[in-house]
FIZA-256971 format. One line per 2 residues: number of its first residue (from 0); their letters; for each residue x, y, z of C-alpha. Coordinates in Angstrom, 3 decimals, decimal comma, m for minus. Example, Ala and Ser with C-alpha at 12.3 -4.5 7.8 and 13.67 -1.06 7.14 Angstrom:
% residues 2
0 = AS = 12,300/m4,500/7,800; 13,670/m1,060/7,140
This chain:
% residues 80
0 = XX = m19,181/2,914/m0,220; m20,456/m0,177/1,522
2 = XX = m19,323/0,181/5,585; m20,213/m3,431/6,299
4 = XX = m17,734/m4,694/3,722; m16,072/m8,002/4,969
6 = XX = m12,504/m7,273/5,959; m9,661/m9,168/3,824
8 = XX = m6,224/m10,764/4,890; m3,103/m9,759/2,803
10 = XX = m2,015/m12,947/2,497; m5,328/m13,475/0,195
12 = XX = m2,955/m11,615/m2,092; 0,705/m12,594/m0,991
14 = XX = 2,533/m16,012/m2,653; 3,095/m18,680/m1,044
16 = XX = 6,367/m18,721/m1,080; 6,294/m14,830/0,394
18 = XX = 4,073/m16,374/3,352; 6,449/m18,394/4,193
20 = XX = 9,156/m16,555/5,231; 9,767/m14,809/8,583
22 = XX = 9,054/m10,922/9,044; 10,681/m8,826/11,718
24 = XX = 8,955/m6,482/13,594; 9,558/m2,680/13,114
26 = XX = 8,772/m0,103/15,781; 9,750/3,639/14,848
28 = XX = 9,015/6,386/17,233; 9,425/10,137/15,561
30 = XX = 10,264/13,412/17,217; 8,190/15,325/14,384
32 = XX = 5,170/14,406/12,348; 8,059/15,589/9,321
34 = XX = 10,164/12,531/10,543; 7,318/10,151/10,422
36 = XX = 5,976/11,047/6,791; 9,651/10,337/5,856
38 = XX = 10,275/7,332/7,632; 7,066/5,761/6,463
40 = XX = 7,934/7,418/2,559; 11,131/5,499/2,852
42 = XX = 8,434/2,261/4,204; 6,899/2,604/0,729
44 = XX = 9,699/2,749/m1,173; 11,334/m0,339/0,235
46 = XX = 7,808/m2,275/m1,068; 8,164/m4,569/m3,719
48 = XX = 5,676/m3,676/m6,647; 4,228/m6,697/m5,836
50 = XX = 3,486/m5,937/m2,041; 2,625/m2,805/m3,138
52 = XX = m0,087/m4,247/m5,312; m1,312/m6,722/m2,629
54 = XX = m1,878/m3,956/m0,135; m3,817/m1,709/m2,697
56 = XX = m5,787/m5,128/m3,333; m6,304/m5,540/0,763
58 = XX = m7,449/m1,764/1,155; m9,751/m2,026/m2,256
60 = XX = m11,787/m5,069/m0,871; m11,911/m3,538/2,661
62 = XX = m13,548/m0,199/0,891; m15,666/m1,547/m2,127
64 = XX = m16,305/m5,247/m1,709; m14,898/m8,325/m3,241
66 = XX = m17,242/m7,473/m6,543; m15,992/m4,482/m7,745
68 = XX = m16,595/m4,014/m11,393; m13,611/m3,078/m13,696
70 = XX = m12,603/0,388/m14,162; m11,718/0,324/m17,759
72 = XX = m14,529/m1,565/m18,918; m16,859/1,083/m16,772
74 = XX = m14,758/3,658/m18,367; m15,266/2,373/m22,056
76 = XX = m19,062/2,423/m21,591; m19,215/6,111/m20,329
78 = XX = m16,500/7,823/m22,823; m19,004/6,703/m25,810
């Protein structure tokens, strides 16, 4: 895993029309590490599968690169 990998925006990933819209700040302090996992649980589920996607997308480039090959088609060449 490359460490020097350049870091990537979200909103590489995000619509327009998402990017245009206001977001309000959330601050959530827990009494338990139990209450965190399940406030930021009910974080994830609130995600559209679309920002979802665009935050796997952020987190891929930030580990791997911007030219990371295809995992199926690496897949189909090792299962032969």
């Amino acid at each position: 895993m490359p460490t020097n990998a350049p870091v990537h925006s979200i909103l590489e990933f995000v619509p327009q029309h998402a990017q245009d819209t206001t977001m309000e700040r959330v601050v959530h302090k827990s009494k338990s590490f139990r209450e965190a996992d399940l406030w930021t649980l009910a974080q994830y589920r609130e995600m559209t599968p679309d920002e979802r996607i665009a935050a796997a997308r952020v987190l891929q480039r930030s580990v791997y690169g911007k030219d990371l090959p295809d995992v199926r088609a690496t897949w189909k060449q090792t299962s032969k």
